[in-house]
N, C-alpha and C positions, 0 to 999 in steps of 0.2 A: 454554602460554597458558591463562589462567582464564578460561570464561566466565560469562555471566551466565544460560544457560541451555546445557544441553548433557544427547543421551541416548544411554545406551551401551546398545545391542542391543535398545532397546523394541519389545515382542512385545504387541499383544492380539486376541486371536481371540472371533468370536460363531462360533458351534458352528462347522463345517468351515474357514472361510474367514478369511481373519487382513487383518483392518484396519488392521493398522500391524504389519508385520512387517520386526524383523530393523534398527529404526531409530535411527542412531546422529547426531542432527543438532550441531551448535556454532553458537551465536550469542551477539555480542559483546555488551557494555555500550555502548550509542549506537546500534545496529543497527536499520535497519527491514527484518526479516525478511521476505520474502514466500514463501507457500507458494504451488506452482503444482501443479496438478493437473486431472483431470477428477471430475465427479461420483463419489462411490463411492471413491476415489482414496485415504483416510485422511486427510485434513486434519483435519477437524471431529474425528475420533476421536484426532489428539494432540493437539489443541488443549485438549479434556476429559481426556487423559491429565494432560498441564500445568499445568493446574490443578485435578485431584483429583477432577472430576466423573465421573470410571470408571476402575479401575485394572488396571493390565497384568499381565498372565500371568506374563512375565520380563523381565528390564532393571533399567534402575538410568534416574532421575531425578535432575539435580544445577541447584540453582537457586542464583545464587549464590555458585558455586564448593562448595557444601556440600548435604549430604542430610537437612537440617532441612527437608523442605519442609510440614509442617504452617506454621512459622513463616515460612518465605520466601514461602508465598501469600499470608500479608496483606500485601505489598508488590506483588499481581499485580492490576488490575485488569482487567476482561474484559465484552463482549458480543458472545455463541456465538447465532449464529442470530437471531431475531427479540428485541429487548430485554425483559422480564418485567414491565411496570409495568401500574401499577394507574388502568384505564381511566377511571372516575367520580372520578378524582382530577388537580389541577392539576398543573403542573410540580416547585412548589416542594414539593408536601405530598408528593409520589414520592418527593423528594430526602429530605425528613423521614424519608420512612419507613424510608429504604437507610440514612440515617445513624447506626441504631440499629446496623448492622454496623460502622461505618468511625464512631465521635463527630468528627461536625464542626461547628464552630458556624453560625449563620445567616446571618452576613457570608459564610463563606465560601461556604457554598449559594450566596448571591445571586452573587457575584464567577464560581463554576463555571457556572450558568445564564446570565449574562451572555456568560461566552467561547464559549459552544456558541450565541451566539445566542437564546436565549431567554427574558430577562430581560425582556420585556413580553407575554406571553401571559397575564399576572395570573388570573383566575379562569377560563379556557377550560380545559376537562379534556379530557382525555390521547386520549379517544376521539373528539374535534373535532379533532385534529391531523393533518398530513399524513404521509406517510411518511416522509420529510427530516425533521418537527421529530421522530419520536418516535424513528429514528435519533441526531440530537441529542441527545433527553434521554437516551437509552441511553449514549453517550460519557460524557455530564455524571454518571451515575451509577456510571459504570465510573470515574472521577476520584476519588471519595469517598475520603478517606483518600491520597490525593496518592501513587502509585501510583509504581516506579519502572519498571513492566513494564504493557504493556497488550496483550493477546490481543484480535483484532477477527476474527471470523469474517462474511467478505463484507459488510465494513460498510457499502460503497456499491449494494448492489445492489437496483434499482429504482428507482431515483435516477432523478431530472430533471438538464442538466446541471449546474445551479445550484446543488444538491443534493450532488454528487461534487465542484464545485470548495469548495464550504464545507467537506465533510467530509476533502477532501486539504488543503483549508488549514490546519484544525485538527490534523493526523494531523505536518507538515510542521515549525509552531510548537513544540509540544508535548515534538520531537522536538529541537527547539534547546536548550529547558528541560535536555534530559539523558532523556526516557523513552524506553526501548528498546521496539519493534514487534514483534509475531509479525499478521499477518494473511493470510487468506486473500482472494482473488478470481478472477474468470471475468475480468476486464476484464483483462487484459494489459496493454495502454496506458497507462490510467489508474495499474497496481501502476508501472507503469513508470517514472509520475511520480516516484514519492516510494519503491520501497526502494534499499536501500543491496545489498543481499542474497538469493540464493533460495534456496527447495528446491525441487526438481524431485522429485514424488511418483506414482507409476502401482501401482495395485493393493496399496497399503499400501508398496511399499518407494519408498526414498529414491535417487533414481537419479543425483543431481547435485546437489552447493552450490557455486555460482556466483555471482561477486560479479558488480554490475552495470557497474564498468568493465570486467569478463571480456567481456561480454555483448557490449557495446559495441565492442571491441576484432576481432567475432568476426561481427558485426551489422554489415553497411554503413550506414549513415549518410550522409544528400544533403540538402542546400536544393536544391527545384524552382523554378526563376521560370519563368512563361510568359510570354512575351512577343510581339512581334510581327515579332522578327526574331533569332531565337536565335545567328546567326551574329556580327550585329553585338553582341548582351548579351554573347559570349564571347571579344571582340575588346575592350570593355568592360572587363568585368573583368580581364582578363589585365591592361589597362596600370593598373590600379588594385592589384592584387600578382599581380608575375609566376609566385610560388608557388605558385598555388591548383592544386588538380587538380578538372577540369573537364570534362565532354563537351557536347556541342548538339545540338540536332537544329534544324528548319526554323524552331519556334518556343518552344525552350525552352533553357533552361540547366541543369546537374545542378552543384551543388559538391559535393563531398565533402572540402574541407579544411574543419576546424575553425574555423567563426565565431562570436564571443561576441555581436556584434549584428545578425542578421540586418536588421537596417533598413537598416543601410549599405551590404548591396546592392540595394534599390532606388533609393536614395540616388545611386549612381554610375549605376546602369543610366539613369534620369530624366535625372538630367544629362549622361549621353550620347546625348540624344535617343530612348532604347526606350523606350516603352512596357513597361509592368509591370502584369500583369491578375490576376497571382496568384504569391504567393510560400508556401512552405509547406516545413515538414519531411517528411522522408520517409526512415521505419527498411524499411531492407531487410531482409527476411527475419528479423526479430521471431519475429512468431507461428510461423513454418516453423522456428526452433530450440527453439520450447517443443514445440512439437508433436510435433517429432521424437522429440524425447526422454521424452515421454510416449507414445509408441507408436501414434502416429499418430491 
């Protein structure tokens, strides 16, 4: 199988201790990679491997399918950490100034400020902005040049939830288009939304890739409804499909078969006279599989 990024044995040490040792990751063309780690972990140091901002000890780099990566990074677009613009300046005069790397014309400026939301901040500059928009302009200037790979180092973090749902909605779209994802986060949940795929990283090495139906498959999975007589919601639902696998207690329901509209069971539970005060998803033991395997 070719992928569109893949590293054989990447090794880089700062004096005694090796930040990315020993790591051989593969990710597809359409992939939304997610790196999992703790602080310290090596994310951020291959993500700068990846794209050329520090180079490894030993290993091999393949973007691509091929080892041209001078030329396959001008198809990576990226922001590592906090985005680098220029504060006394507006949204669009930023986008000017990155487009001296990436020649894009001014439609298309406007059209990329538009999709990340900010094609009406007109003259407010960069240092008036909140955290969410300058995240934003950071996406919009990681686009420059119509990018088939985009590296997002903790792109949501510090977010309001408003904030995380625009920038998973952007991350989600973008990803329909065709561009492939490497990103890093702390948010478990939220990566949870939107990748397709992980790596599981503890102390520079690569401990696990794991695709997200693995996860799933591995991960219990329930709709909780609470209600006001769980005996009767589970009496309920049974004669609504007698398939479901189900448990109750005094005042709740657990399903754990696969439902595509969660509204339809409030739907039947209402019209069997329960009460419905709270319905909601709920990942068992999530976070206790990433954990684990990041070493607690």
């Amino acid at each position: 199988m070719e992928y569109i990024i893949e590293t054989r044995a990447l090794t880089k040490r700062y004096g005694n201790k090796s930040a990315v040792d020993d790591m051989s990751i593969h990710i597809k063309r359409g992939d939304i990679y997610g790196l999992i780690g703790k602080n310290g972990a090596g994310k951020t140091t291959l993500m700068k491997l990846l794209l050329g901002l520090t180079f490894a000890d030993r290993g091999e780099i393949r973007l691509f399918g091929g080892s041209d990566l001078d030329g396959a990074r001008r198809k990576i677009g990226s922001l590592i950490e906090a985005p680098a613009l220029y504060r006394n300046e507006n949204a669009f005069e930023n986008m000017k100034r990155f487009s001296i790397l990436a020649p894009t014309p001014d439609e298309e400026i406007h059209k990329l400020l538009a999709f990340v939301g900010l094609e009406n901040t007109g003259r407010k500059r960069v240092r008036e902005f909140s955290l969410g928009m300058r995240q934003r302009l950071g996406i919009a200037v990681a686009l420059l040049g119509n990018p088939e790979i985009l590296v997002l180092d903790e792109p949501i973090n510090g977010l309001d939830p408003s904030g995380i749902k625009d920038i998973r909605d952007m991350i989600l779209e973008l990803n329909k288009r065709g561009v492939t994802f490497v990103i890093s986060s702390h948010l478990l949940d939220e990566l949870g939304k939107v990748a397709t795929n992980y790596g599981i990283v503890s102390n520079g090495v690569l401990i696990e890739e794991i695709t997200a139906g693995e996860i799933d498959r591995k991960c219990k999975t329930s709709v909780k409804a609470v209600t006001n007589n769980g005996e009767e919601a589970a009496r309920a639902l049974r004669r609504w499909r007698n398939d479901l696998r189900l448990e109750n207690d005094e005042k709740s329901v657990f399903i754990s078969s696969e439902i595509e509209d969660t509204s339809e069971i409030a739907s039947v539970l209402v019209n069997a006279g329960v009460r419905v005060y709270e319905l909601r998803n709920e990942s068992v033991g999530l976070e206790d599989f990433f954990i684990e395997r990041m070493g607690g």
